[in-house]
Every structure is written in structure tokens, then in C-alpha cells.
FIKOLZA-1660 file (N, C-alpha, C; in steps of 0.1 Angstrom, whole numbers, plus 5000, padded with zeros to 4 digits):
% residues 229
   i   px   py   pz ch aa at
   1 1668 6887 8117  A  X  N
   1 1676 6900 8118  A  X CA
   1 1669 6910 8127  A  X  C
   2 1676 6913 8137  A  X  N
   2 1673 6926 8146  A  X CA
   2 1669 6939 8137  A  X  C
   3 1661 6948 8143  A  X  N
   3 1658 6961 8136  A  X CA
   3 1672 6969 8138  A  X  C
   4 1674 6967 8148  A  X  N
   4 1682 6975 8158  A  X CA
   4 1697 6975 8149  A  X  C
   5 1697 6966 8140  A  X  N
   5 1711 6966 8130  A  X CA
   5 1717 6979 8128  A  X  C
   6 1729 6978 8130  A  X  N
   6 1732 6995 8129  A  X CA
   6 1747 6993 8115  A  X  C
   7 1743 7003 8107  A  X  N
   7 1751 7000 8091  A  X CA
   7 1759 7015 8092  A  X  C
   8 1771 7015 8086  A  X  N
   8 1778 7020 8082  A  X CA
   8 1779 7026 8067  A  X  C
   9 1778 7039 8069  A  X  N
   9 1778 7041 8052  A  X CA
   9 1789 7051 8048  A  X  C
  10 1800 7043 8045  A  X  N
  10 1810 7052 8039  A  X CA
  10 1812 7056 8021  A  X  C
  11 1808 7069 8020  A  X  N
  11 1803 7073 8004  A  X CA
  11 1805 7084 8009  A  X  C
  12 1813 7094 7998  A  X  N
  12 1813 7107 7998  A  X CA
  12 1808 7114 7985  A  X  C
  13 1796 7112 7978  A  X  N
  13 1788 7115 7972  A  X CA
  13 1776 7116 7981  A  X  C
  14 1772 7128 7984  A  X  N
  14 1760 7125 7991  A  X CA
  14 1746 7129 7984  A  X  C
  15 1747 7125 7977  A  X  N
  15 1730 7123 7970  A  X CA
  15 1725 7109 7968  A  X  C
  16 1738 7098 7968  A  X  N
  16 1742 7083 7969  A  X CA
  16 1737 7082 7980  A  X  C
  17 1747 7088 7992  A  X  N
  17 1743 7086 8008  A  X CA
  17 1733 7089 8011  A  X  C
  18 1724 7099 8007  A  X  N
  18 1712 7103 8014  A  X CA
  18 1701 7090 8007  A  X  C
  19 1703 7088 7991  A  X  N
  19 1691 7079 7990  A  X CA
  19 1693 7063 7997  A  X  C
  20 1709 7063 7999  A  X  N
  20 1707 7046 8004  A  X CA
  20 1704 7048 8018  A  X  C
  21 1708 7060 8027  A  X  N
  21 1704 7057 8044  A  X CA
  21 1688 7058 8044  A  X  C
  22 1680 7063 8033  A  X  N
  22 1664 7067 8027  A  X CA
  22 1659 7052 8030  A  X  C
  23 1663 7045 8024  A  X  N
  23 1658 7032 8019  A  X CA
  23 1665 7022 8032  A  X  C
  24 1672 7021 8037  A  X  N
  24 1681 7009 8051  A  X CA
  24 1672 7018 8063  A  X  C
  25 1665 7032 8063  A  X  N
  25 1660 7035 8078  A  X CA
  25 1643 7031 8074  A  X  C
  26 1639 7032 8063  A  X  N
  26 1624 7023 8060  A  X CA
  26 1629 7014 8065  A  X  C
  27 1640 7005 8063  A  X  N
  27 1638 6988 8065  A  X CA
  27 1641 6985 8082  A  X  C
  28 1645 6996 8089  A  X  N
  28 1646 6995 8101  A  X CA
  28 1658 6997 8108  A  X  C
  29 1664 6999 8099  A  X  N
  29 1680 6998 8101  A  X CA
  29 1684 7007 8111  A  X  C
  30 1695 7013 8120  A  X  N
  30 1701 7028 8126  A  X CA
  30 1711 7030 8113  A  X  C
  31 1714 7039 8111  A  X  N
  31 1722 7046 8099  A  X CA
  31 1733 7054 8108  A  X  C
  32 1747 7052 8100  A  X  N
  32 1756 7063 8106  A  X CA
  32 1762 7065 8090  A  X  C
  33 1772 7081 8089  A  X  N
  33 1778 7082 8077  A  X CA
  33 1788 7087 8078  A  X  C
  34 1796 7083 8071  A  X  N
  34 1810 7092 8072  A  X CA
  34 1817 7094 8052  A  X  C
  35 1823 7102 8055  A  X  N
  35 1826 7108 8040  A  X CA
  35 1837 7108 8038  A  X  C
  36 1846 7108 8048  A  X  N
  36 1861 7111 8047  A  X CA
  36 1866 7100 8054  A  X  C
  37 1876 7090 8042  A  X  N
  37 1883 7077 8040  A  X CA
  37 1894 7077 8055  A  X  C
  38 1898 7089 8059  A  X  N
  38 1907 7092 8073  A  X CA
  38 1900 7091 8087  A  X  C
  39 1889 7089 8082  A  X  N
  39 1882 7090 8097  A  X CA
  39 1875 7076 8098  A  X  C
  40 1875 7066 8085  A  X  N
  40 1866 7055 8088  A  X CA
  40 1869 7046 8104  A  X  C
  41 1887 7039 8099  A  X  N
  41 1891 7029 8105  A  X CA
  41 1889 7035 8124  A  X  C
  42 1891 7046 8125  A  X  N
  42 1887 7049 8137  A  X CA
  42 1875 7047 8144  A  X  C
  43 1864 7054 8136  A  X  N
  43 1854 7051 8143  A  X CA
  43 1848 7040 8140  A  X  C
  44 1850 7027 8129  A  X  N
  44 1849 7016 8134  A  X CA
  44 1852 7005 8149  A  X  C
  45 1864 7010 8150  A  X  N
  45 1871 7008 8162  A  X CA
  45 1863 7010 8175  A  X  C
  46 1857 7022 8174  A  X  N
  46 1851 7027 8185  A  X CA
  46 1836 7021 8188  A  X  C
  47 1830 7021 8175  A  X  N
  47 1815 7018 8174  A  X CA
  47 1808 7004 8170  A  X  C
  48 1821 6994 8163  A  X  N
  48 1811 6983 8160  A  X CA
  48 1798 6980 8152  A  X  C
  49 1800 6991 8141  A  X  N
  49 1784 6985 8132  A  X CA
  49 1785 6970 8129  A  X  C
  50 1770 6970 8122  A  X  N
  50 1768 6953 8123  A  X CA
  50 1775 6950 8109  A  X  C
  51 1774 6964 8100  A  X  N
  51 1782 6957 8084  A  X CA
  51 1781 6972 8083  A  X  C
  52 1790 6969 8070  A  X  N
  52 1793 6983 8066  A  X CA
  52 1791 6989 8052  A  X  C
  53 1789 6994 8046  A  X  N
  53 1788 6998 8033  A  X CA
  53 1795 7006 8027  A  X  C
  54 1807 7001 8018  A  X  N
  54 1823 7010 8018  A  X CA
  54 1827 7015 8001  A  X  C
  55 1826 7029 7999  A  X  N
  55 1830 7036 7984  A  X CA
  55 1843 7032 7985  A  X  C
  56 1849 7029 7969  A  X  N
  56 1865 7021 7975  A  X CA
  56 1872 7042 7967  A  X  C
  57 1860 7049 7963  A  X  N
  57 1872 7064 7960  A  X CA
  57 1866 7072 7974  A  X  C
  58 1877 7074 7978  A  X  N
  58 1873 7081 7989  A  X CA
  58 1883 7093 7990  A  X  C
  59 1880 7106 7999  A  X  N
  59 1892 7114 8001  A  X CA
  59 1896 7109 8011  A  X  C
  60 1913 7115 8005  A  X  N
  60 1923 7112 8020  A  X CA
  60 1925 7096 8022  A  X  C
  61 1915 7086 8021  A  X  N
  61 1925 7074 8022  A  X CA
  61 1907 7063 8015  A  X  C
  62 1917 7054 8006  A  X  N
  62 1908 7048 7999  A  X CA
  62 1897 7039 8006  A  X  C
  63 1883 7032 8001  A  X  N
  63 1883 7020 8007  A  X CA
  63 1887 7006 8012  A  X  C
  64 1894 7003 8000  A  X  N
  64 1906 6990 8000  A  X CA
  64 1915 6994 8012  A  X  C
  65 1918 7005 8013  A  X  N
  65 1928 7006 8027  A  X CA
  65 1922 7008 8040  A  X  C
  66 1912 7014 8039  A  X  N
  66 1900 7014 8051  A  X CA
  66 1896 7000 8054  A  X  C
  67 1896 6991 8046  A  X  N
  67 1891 6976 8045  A  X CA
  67 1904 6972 8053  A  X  C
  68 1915 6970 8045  A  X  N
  68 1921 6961 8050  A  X CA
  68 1929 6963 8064  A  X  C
  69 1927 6979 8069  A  X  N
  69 1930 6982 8081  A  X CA
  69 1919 6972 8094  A  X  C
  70 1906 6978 8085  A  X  N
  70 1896 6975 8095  A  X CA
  70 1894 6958 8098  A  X  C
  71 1900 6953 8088  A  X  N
  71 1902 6934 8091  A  X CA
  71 1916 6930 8096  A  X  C
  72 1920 6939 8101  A  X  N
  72 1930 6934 8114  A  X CA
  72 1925 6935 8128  A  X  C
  73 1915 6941 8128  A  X  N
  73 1907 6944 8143  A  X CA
  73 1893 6936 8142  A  X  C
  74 1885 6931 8132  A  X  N
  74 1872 6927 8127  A  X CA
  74 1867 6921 8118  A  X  C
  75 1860 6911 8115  A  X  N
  75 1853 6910 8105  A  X CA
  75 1841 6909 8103  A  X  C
  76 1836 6922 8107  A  X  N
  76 1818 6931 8102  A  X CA
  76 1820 6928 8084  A  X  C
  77 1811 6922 8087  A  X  N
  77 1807 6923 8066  A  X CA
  77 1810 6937 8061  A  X  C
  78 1813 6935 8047  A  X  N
  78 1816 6949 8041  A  X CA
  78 1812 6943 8030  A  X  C
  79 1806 6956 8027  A  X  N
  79 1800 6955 8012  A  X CA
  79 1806 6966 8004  A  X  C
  80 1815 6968 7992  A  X  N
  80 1819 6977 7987  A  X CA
  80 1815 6981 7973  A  X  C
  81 1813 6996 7973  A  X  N
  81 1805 7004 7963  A  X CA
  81 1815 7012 7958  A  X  C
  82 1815 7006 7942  A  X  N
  82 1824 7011 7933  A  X CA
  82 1818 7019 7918  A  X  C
  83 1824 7024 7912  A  X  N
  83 1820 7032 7899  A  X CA
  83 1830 7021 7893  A  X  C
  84 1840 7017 7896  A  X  N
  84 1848 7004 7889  A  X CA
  84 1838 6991 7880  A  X  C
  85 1843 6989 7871  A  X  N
  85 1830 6976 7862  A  X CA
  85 1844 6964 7865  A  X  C
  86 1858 6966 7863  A  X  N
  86 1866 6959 7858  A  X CA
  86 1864 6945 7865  A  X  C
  87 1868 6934 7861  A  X  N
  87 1867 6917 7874  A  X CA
  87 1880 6923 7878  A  X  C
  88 1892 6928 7877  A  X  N
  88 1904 6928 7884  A  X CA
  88 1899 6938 7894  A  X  C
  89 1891 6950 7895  A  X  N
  89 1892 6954 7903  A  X CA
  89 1878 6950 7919  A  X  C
  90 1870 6941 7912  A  X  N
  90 1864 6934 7921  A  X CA
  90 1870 6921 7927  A  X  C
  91 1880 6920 7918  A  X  N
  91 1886 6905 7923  A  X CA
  91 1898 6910 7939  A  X  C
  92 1896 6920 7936  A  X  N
  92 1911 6927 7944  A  X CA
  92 1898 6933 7960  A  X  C
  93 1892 6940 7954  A  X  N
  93 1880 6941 7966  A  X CA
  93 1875 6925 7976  A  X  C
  94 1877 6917 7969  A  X  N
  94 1874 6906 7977  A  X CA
  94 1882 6895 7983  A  X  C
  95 1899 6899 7978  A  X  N
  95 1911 6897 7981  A  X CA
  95 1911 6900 7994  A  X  C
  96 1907 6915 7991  A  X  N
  96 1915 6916 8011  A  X CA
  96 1901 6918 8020  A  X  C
  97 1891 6913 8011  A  X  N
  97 1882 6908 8031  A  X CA
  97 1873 6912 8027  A  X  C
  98 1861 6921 8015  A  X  N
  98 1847 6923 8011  A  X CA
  98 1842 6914 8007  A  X  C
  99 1825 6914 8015  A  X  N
  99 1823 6904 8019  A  X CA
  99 1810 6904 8003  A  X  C
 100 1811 6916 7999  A  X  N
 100 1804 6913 7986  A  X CA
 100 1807 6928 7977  A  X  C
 101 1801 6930 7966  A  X  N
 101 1812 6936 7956  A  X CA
 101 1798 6941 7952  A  X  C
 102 1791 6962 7946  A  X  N
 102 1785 6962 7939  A  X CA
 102 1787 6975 7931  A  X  C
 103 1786 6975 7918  A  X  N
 103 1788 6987 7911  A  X CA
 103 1780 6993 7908  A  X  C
 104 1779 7010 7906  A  X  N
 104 1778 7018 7905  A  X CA
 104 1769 7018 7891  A  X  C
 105 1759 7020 7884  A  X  N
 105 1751 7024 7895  A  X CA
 105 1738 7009 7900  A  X  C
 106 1734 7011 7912  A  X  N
 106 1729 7000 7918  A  X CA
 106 1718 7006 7923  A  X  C
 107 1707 6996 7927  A  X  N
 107 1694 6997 7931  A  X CA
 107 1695 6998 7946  A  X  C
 108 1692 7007 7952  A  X  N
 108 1690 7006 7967  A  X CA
 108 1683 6994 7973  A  X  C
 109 1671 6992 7968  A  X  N
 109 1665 6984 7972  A  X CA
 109 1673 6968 7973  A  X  C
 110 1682 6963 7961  A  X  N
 110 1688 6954 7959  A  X CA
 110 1695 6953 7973  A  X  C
 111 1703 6966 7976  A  X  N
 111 1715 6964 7982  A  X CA
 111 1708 6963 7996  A  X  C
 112 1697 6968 8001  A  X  N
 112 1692 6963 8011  A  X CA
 112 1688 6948 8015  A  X  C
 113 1684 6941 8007  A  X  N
 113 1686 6926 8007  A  X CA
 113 1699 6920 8011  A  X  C
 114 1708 6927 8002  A  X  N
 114 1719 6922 8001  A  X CA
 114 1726 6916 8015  A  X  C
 115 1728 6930 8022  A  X  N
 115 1726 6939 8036  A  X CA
 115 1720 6925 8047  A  X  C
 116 1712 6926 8038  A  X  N
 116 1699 6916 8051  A  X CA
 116 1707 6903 8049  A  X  C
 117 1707 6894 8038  A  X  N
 117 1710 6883 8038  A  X CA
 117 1725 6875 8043  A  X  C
 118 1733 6887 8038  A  X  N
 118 1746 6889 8049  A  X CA
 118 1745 6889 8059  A  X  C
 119 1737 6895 8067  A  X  N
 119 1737 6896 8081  A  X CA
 119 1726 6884 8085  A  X  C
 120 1717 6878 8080  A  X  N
 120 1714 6864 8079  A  X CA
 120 1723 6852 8081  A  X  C
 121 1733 6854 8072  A  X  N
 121 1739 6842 8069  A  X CA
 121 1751 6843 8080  A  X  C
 122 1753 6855 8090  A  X  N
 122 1770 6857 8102  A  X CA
 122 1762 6857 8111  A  X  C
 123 1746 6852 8110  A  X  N
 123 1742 6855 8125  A  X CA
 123 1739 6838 8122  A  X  C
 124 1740 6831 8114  A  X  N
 124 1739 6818 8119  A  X CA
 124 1750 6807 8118  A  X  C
 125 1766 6816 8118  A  X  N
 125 1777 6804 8122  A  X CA
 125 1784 6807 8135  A  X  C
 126 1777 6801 8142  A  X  N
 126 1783 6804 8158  A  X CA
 126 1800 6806 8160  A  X  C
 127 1803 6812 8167  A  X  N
 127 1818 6815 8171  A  X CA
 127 1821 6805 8178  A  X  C
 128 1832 6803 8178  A  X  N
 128 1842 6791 8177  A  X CA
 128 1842 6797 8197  A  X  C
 129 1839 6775 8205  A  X  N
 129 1838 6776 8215  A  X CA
 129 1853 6773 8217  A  X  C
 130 1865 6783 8229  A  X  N
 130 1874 6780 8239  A  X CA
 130 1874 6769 8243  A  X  C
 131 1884 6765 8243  A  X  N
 131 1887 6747 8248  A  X CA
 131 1884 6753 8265  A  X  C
 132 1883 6742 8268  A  X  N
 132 1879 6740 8288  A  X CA
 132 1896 6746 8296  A  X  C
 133 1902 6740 8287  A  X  N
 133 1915 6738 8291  A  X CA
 133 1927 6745 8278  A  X  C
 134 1933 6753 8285  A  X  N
 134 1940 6762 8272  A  X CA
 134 1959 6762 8281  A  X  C
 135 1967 6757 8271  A  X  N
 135 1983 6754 8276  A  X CA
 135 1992 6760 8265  A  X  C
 136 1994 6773 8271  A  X  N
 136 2004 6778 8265  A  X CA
 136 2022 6776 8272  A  X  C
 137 2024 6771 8265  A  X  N
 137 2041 6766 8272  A  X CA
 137 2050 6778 8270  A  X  C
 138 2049 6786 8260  A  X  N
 138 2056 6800 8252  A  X CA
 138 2057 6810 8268  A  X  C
 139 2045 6809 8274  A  X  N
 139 2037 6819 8282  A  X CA
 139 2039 6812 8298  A  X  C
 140 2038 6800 8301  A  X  N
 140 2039 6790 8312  A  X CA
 140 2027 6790 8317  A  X  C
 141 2015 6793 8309  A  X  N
 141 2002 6798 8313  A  X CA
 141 1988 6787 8311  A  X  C
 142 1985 6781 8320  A  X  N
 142 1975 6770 8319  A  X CA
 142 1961 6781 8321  A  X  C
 143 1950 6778 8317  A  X  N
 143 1941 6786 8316  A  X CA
 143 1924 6775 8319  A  X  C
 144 1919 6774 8328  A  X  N
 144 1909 6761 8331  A  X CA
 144 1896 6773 8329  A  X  C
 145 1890 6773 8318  A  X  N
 145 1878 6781 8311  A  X CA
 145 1879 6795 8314  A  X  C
 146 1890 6802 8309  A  X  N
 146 1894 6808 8307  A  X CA
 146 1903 6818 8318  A  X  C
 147 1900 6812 8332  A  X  N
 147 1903 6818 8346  A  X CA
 147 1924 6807 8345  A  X  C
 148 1931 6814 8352  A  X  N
 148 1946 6818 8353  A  X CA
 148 1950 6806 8363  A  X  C
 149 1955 6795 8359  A  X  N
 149 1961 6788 8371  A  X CA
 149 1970 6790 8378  A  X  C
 150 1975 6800 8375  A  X  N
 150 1989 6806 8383  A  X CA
 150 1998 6794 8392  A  X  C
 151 2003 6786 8380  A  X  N
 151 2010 6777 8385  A  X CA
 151 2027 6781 8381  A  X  C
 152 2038 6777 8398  A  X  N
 152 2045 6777 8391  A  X CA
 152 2059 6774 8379  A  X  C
 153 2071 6775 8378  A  X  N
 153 2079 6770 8370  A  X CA
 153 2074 6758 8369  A  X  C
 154 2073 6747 8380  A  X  N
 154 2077 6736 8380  A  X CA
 154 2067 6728 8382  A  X  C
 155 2055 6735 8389  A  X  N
 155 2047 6729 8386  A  X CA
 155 2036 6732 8373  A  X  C
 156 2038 6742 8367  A  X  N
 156 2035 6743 8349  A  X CA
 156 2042 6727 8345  A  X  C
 157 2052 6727 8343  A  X  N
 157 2064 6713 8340  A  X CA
 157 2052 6703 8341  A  X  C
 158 2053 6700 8355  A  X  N
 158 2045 6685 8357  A  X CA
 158 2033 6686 8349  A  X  C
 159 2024 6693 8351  A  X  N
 159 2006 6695 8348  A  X CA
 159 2008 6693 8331  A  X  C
 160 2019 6702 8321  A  X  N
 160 2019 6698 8308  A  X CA
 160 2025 6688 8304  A  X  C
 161 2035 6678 8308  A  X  N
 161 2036 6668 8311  A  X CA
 161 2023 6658 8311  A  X  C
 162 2013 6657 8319  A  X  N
 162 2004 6652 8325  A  X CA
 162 1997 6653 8309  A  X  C
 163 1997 6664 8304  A  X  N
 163 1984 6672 8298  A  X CA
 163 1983 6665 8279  A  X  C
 164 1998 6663 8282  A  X  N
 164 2001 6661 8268  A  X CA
 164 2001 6650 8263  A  X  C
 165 2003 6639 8275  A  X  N
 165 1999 6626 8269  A  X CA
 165 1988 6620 8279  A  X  C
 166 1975 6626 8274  A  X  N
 166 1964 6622 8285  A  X CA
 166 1960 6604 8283  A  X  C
 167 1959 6603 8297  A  X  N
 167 1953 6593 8302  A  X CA
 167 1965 6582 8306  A  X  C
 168 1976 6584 8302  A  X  N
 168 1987 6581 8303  A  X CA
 168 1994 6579 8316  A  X  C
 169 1996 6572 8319  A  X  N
 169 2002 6569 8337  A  X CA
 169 2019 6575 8340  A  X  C
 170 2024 6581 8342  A  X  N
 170 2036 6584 8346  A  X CA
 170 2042 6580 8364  A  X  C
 171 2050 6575 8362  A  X  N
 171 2054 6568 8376  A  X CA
 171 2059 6583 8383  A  X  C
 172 2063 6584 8396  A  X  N
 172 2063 6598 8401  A  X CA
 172 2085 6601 8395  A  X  C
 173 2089 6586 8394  A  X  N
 173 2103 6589 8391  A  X CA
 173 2102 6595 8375  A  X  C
 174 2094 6588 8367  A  X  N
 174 2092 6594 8355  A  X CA
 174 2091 6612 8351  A  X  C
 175 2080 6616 8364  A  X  N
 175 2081 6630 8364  A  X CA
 175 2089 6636 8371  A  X  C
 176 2097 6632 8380  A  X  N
 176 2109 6637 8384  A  X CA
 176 2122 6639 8376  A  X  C
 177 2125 6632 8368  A  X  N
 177 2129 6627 8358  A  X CA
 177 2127 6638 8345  A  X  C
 178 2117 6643 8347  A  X  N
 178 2111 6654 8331  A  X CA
 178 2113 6669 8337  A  X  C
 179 2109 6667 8349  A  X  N
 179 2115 6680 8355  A  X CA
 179 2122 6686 8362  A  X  C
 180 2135 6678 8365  A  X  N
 180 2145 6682 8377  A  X CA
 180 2155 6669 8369  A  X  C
 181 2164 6661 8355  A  X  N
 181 2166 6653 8353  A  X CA
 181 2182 6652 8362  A  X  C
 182 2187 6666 8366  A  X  N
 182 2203 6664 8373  A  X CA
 182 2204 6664 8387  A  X  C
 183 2193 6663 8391  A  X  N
 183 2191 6659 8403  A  X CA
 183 2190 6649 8412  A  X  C
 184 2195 6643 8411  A  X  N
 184 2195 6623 8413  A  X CA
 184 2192 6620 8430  A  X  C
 185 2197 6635 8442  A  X  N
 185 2193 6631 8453  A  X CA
 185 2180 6635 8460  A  X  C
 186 2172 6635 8450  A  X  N
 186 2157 6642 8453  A  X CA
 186 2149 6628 8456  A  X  C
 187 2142 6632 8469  A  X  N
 187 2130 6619 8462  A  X CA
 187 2122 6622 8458  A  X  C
 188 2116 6609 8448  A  X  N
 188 2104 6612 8437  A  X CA
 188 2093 6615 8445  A  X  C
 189 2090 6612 8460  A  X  N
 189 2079 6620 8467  A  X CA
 189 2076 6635 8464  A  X  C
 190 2088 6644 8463  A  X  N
 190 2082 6654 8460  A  X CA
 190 2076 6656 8449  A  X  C
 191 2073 6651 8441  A  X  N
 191 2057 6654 8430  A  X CA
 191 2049 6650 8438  A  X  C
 192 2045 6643 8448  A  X  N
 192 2034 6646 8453  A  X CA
 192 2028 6658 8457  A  X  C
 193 2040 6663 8465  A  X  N
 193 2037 6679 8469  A  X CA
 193 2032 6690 8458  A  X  C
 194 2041 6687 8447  A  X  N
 194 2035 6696 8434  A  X CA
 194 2020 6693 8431  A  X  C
 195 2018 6679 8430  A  X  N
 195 2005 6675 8423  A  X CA
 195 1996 6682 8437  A  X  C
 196 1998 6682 8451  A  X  N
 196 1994 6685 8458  A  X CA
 196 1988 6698 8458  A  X  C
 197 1995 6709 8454  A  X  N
 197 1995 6722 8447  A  X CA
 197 1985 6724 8441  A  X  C
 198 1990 6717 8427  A  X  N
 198 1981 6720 8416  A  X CA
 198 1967 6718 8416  A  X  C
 199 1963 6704 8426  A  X  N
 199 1950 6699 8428  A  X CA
 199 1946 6715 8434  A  X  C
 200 1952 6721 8443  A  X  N
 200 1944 6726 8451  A  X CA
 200 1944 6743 8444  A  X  C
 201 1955 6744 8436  A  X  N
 201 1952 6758 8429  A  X CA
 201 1937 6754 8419  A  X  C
 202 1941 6739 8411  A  X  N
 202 1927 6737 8402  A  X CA
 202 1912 6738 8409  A  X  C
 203 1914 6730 8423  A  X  N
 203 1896 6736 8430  A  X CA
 203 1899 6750 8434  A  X  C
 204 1904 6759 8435  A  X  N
 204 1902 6770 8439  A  X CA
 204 1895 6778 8423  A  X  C
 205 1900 6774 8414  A  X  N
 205 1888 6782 8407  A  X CA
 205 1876 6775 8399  A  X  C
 206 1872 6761 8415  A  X  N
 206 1860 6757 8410  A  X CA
 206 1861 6747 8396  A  X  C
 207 1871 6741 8396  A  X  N
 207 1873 6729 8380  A  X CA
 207 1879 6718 8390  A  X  C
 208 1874 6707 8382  A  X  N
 208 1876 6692 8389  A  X CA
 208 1892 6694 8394  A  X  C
 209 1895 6693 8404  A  X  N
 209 1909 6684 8407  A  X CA
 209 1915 6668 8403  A  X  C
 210 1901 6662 8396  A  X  N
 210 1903 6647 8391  A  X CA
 210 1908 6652 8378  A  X  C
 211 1910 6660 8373  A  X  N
 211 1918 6657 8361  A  X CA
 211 1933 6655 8362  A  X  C
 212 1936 6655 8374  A  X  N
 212 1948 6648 8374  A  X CA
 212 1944 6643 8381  A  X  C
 213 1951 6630 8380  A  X  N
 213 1945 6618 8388  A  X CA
 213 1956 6605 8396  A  X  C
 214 1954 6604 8404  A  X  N
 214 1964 6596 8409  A  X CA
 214 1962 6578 8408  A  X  C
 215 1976 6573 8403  A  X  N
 215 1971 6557 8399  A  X CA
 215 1979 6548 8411  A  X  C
 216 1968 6545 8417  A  X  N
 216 1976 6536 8431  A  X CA
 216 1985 6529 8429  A  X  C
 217 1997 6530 8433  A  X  N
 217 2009 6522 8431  A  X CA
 217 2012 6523 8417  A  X  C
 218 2010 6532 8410  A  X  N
 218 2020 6533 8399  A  X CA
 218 2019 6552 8392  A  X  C
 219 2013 6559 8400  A  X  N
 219 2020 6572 8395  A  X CA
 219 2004 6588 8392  A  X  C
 220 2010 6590 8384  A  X  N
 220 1997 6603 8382  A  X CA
 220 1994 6602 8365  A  X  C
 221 1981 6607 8359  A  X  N
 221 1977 6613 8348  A  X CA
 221 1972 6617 8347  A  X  C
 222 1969 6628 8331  A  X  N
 222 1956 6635 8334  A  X CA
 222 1946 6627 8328  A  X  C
 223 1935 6627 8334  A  X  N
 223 1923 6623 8328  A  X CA
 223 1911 6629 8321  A  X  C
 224 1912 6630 8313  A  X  N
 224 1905 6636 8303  A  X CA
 224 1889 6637 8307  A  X  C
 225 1880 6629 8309  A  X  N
 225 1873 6619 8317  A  X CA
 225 1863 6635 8323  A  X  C
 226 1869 6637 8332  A  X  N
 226 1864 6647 8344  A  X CA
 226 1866 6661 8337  A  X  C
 227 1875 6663 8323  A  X  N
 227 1870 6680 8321  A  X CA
 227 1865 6686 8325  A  X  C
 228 1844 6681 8316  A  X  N
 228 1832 6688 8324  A  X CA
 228 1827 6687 8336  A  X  C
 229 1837 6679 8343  A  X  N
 229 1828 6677 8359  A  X CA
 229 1832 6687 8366  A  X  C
% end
């Protein structure tokens, strides 16, 4: 755990607030506070603490609602500090997104562990890696690590075609055929010209042009094969 952790402490009791920011700036922590339930969701927004520490009675707007605003934009641990004993009303704190539950009255020292071990245990499950290759059909938007292929109508068509049954050989009538089917006086040469395109929009931002791949005398696929190359 970094010193440099910076906590959030939403409690509008300040004899509470002063002894727990007392005890999180011994342990190294940066401390910010806020009192008033109307002003949390914002300056989360703006600042990014590493976790937060949330009273669910607050003026002007509760914690539970401060919570479950703030988990549509984030999920910073939240720890929430209640004078509540009930299980329904802890069971409902951890319903909409607290990442741990402590009542009233509690040991600073405790909740400093707490604090720590939370932020232990989110700093060791890595974030989920972006596929190489990202195909939204909704959008017509191919995406090769994360940069825009700006491919068009039709050649979007061919490439997810290609994409969706990998490794798969398509004859060039086959793809003419998936993307132009009422057109009977085209020749199937022009997918060359598209695949031609595409190759060369795919090296322009530096990703294999072998992932589509051409099969001598019988057609094109993608090849999975060359992702990382």
C-alpha cells in the first residue's frame, strides 16, 4: 500500500471526523472531508480517492444514495459508518455496492486496518485486459488495440465476416455473396480490392495485415495466428 492513499471521509459529526482523520494521517494516509451528503457524489467525480469512508445519516442526501450514485461512475471501496445495529440495515448497505459495513461505535484503529486490507486486496486483481481486436457491428466500428479502423460500409461487412468464423476459408463468391447478395453482375474480383483496403488501412496503424489472409486458389480468412505479430 502506497502512503500517498488518499481517503475520503464523509461524517458530519465532527468529533468522529477529527478523531478518525487523527489516526488514517499517523498511518500515512492524505485525508479529505466532507459533511454535507449534497456535495459528496460530486467531488468524488472530480477527485478519485482511493476508498472512501461513508456516514449513511447525512444532511441533504443520505449515504446509501451517495453510494449508489457514486457506483455508476466507480468502484473505490466504500466503507460505511452507521449508528444502525440492524442485519437489514447492513444487508441493504452492501446491496448497493459497500465494500464493508461498521457500526457506530467503532475503534479507529480497527477501521484503519480495515482501510489497509481493502485497499490490499483491489490493488492485487488486475483490470481486465481489452481484447487486440474489438467488433462492434451496432456501431460498424472495428477497433485493432484500441486505435479506429475506419473501415467502410462494406468493407466493415467483409472483415466481420472474416472475423466471425476465424480460420475459416471463404471463396471470394462466398463473400460477395454476404455482401452485395442482389447483385449477380459484379465480379467476385472486387473483394480483392476491399481486402486490398482493409490490408492497408490494418498496416497503417501498425497491426499485422496477415490476419486476413489470403488462401491460394480458394479465397480469404482471418487468421487468428498473427494477432500478436
Amino acid at each position: 500500500m502506497e502512503e500517498t492513499n488518499h481517503i475520503l471521509i464523509v461524517e458530519d459529526d465532527f468529533d468522529i471526523a477529527e478523531q478518525v482523520m487523527l489516526f488514517f494521517k499517523a498511518s500515512g494516509f492524505q485525508i479529505s472531508h466532507i459533511a454535507d451528503g449534497a456535495e459528496v457524489v460530486d467531488w468524488v467525480r472530480a477527485n478519485s480517492p482511493d476508498a472512501i469512508l461513508m456516514d449513511i445519516m447525512l444532511p441533504n442526501q443520505d449515504g446509501v444514495a451517495c453510494m449508489r450514485q457514486i457506483r455508476e461512475f466507480s468502484m473505490v471501496p466504500i466503507v460505511m459508518l452507521t449508528a444502525k445495529v440492524s442485519e437489514a440495515d447492513r444487508l441493504k448497505g452492501l446491496e448497493f455496492g459497500a465494500d464493508d459495513y461498521v457500526c457506530k461505535p467503532f475503534s479507529a484503529a480497527e477501521l484503519v486496518m480495515r482501510i489497509k486490507a481493502i485497499l490490499r486486496r483491489c490493488s492485487t486483481v488486475p483490470a481486465p485486459e481489452k481484447p487486440a481486436i474489438e467488433v462492434n457491428e451496432g456501431q460498424l466500428l472495428v477497433l485493432l488495440k484500441g486505435q479506429s479502423l475506419s473501415l467502410t460500409k462494406v468493407e466493415f461487412d467483409v472483415f466481420a465476416m472474416l472475423y466471425n468464423a476465424p480460420n475459416r476459408v471463404f471463396s471470394r463468391q462466398q463473400i460477395l455473396d454476404h455482401i452485395q447478395p442482389d447483385n449477380f453482375d459484379i465480379s467476385d474480383r472486387v473483394i480483392d480490392s476491399h481486402i486490398k483496403n482493409i490490408r492497408k488501412k490494418i498496416k497503417n496503424i501498425e497491426f499485422s495485415p496477415k490476419i486476413v489472409e489470403s488462401v491460394y486458389g480458394a479465397g480469404y480468412r482471418f487468421n487468428e495466428q498473427h494477432i500478436d505479430s
